[in-house]
C-alpha positions as CSV (number, residue, x, y, z in Angstrom):
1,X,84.8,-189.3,74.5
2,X,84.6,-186.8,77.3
3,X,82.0,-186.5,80.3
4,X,80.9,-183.5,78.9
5,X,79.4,-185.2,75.5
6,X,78.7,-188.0,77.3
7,X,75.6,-186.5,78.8
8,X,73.6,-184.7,75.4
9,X,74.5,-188.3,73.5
10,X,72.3,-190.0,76.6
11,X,69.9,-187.8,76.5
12,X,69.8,-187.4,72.6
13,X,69.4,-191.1,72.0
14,X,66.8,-191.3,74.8
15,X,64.6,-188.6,73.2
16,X,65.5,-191.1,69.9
17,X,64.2,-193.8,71.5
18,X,61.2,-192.6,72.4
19,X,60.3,-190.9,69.6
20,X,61.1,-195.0,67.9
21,X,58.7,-196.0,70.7
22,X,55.5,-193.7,69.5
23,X,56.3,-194.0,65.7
24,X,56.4,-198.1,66.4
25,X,52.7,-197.6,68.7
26,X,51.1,-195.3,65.8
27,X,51.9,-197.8,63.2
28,X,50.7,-200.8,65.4
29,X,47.4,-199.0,66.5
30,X,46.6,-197.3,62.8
31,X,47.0,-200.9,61.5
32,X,44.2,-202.8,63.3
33,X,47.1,-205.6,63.8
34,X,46.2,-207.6,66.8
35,X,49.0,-208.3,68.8
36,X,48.3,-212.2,69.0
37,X,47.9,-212.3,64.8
38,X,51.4,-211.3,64.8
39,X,53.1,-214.7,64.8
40,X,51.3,-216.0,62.3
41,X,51.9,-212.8,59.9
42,X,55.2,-212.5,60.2
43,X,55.5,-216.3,59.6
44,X,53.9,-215.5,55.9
45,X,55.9,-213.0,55.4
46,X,59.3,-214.4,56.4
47,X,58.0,-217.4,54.4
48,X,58.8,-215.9,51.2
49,X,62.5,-214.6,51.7
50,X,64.2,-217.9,52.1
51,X,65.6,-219.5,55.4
52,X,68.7,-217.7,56.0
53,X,67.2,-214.4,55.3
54,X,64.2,-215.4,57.6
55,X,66.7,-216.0,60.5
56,X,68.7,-213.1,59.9
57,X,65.9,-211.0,60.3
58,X,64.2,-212.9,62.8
59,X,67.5,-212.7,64.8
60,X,68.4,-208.4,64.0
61,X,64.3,-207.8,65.0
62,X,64.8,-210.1,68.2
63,X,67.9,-208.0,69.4
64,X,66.7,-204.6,68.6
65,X,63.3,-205.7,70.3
66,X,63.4,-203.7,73.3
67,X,63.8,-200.8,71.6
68,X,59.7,-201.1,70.7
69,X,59.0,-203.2,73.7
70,X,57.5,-205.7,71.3
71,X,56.3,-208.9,73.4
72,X,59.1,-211.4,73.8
73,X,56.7,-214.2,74.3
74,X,55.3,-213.4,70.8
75,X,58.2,-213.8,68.7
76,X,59.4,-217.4,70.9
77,X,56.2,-218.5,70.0
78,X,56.8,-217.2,66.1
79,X,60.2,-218.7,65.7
80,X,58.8,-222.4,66.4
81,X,56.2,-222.0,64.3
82,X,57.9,-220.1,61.6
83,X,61.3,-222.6,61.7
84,X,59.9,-225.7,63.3
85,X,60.6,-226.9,66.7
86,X,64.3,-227.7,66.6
87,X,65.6,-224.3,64.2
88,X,63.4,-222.5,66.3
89,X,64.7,-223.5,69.1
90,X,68.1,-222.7,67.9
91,X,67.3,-219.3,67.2
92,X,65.0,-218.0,69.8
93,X,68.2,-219.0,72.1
94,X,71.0,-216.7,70.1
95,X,67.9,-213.8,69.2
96,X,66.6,-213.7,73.3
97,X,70.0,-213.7,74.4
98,X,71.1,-211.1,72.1
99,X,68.0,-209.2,73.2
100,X,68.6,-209.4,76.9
101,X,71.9,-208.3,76.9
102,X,71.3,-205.3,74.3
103,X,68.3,-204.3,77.4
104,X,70.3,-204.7,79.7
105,X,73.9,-202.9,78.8
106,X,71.7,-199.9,77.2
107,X,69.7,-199.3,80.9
108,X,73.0,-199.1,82.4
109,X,74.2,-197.1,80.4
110,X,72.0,-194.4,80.3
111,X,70.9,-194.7,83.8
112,X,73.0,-196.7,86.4
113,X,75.2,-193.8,87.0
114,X,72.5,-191.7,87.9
115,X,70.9,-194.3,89.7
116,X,73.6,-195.4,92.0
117,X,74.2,-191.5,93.1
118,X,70.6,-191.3,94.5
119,X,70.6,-194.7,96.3
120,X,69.8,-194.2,100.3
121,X,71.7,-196.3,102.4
122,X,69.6,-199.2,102.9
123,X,68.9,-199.5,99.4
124,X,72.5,-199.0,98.9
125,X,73.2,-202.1,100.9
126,X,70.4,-203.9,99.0
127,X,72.3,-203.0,95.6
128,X,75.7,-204.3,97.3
129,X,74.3,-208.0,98.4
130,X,72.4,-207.8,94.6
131,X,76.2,-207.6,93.4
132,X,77.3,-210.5,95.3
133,X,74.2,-212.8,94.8
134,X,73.4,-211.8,91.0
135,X,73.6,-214.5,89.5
136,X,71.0,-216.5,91.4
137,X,69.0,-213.7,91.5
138,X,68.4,-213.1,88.0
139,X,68.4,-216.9,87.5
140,X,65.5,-217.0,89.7
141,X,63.8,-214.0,88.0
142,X,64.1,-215.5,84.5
143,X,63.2,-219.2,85.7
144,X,60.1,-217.6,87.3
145,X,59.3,-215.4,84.2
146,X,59.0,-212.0,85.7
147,X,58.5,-209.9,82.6
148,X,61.6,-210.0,80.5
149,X,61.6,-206.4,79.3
150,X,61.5,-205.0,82.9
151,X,64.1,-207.6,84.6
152,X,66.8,-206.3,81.2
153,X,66.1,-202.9,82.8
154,X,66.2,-203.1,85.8
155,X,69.3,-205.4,86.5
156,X,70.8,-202.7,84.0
157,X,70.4,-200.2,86.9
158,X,71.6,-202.2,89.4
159,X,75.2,-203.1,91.0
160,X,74.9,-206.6,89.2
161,X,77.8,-207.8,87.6
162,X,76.6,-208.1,83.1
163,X,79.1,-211.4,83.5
164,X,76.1,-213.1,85.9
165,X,73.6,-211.6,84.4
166,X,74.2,-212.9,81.1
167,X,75.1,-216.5,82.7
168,X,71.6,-216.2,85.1
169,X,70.0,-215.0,82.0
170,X,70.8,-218.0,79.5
171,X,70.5,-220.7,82.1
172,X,67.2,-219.3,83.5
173,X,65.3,-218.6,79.9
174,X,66.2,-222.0,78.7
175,X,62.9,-223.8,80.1
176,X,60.7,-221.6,79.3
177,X,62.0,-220.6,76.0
178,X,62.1,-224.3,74.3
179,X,58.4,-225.1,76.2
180,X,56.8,-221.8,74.2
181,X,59.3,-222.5,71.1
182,X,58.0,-226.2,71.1
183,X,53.9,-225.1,71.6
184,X,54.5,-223.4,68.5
185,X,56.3,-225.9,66.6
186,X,53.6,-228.0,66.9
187,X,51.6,-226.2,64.0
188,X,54.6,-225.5,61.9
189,X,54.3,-227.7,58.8
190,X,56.0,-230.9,58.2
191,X,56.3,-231.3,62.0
192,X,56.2,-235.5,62.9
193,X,55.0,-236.3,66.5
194,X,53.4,-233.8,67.0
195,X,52.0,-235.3,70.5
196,X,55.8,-235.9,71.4
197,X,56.5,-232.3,70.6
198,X,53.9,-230.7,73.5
199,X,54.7,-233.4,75.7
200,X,58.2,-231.9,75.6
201,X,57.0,-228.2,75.7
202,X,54.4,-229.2,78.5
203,X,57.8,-231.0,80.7
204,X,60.3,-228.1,79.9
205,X,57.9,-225.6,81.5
206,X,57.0,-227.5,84.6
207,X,61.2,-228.1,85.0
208,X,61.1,-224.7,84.9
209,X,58.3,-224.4,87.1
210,X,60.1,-226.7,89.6
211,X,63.7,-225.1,90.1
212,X,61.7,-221.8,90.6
213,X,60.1,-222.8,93.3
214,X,63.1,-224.5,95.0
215,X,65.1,-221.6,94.5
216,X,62.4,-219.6,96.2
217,X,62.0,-222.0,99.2
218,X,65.8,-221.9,99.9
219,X,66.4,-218.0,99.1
220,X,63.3,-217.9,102.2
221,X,64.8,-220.1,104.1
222,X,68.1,-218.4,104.0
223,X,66.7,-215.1,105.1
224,X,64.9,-216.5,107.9
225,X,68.3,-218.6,109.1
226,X,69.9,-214.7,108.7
227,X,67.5,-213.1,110.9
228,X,67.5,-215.8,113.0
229,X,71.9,-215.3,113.7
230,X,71.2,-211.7,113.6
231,X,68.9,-211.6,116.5
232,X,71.0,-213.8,118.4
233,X,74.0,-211.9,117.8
234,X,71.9,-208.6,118.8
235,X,70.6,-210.7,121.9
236,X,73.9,-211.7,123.0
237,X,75.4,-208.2,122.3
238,X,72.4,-206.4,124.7
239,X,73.0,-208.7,127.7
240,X,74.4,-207.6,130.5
241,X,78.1,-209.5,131.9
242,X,76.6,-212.3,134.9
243,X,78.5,-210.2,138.1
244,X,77.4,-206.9,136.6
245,X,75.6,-206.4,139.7
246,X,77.7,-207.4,141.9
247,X,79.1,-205.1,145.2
248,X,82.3,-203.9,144.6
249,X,83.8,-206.5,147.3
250,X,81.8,-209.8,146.6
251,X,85.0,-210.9,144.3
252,X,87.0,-211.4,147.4
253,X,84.5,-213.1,149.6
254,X,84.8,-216.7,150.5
């Protein structure tokens, strides 16, 4: 496809999606729905279609979810309690995946190029080392749980490679995802230890927790050892040679 329909398709779908986005907030508000009754609604409904149908539409809705903006946080907490602790699990992994990715690849591509033309140079250099460090930058976006919606979009319009995203991405949801998938196992039916089971949520979040914070205290410690060499090497740059001010004929004096 050429350059020249490359642009009306971008701005086509965009006008698409945000006519999706009103339709999806007129339905929600005409329907007196409260967002924190969804969970347990669409766990009836999904109740009566049978377990593979559940997922399969558990995992298409999960996907396509940033196309509404509907809450990530909702729908972990609806898979545990929907298909149990250790399905839910299972599917909240391949659905929030799927979902951050979909974000992600559709922000850059209907804005990164326009993005990267109107970068000043210091932001420019900021995209660059974003390019090199992705990977533990998103990891320590998702392990500190930045809202998910708005790091998909953003990395999208950044120099960050999708390869370390994705990686960052799986590896940094992963504590957070089976502590909320686990809370809402815990009043799924049939569930057995059901102490065991928040235990476990309550120690996945704090491990989460944890590596967040050490990733934070040695990304600050990093910049200060940075500034620290740069200032130095600025220092050392400025200062002037020791016989700079020196006659002309003190080298030859004994």
């Amino acid at each position: 496809m050429s350059k020249r329909h490359i642009k009306p398709l971008k701005l086509f779908f965009s006008s698409l999606w945000l006519g999706l986005l009103l339709l999806a907030l007129t339905l929600w508000w005409r329907s007196g729905v409260a967002l924190t009754e969804t969970p347990i609604l669409l766990g009836n409904w999904l109740d009566n279609v049978g377990l593979f149908n559940a997922a399969l539409v558990y995992l298409v809705f999960y996907a396509v979810r940033p196309l509404v903006l509907f809450p990530a946080t909702l729908l972990t907490v609806a898979s545990g309690l929907i298909f149990g602790p250790w399905l839910g699990t299972l599917f909240t992994i391949i659905g929030e995946n799927a979902s951050a990715n979909f974000g992600f690849a559709l922000s850059r591509w209907l804005g990164r190029k326009a993005v990267a033309s109107r970068l000043s140079e210091p932001l420019s250099n900021w995209d660059a080392r974003l390019q090199e460090n992705g990977l533990v930058a998103v990891l320590s976006m998702r392990l500190i749980r930045l809202p998910f919606d708005a790091v998909n979009f953003a990395c999208g319009l950044t120099a960050v490679r999708h390869r370390d995203y994705a990686v960052g991405t799986f590896i940094g949801i992963l504590p957070s995802l089976i502590g909320f998938v686990l809370l809402g196992g815990v009043v799924a039916p049939g569930v057995q230890n059901r102490a065991l089971v928040v235990t476990l949520s309550s120690l996945f979040m704090l491990f989460g927790f944890g590596i967040a914070n050490t990733l934070k205290r040695r990304d600050m410690a990093r910049q200060v050892i940075n500034n620290a060499l740069e200032q130095t090497t600025a220092h050392g740059a400025k200062k002037p040679p020791e016989d700079a001010d020196e006659p002309a004929g003190s080298a030859g004096r004994v």
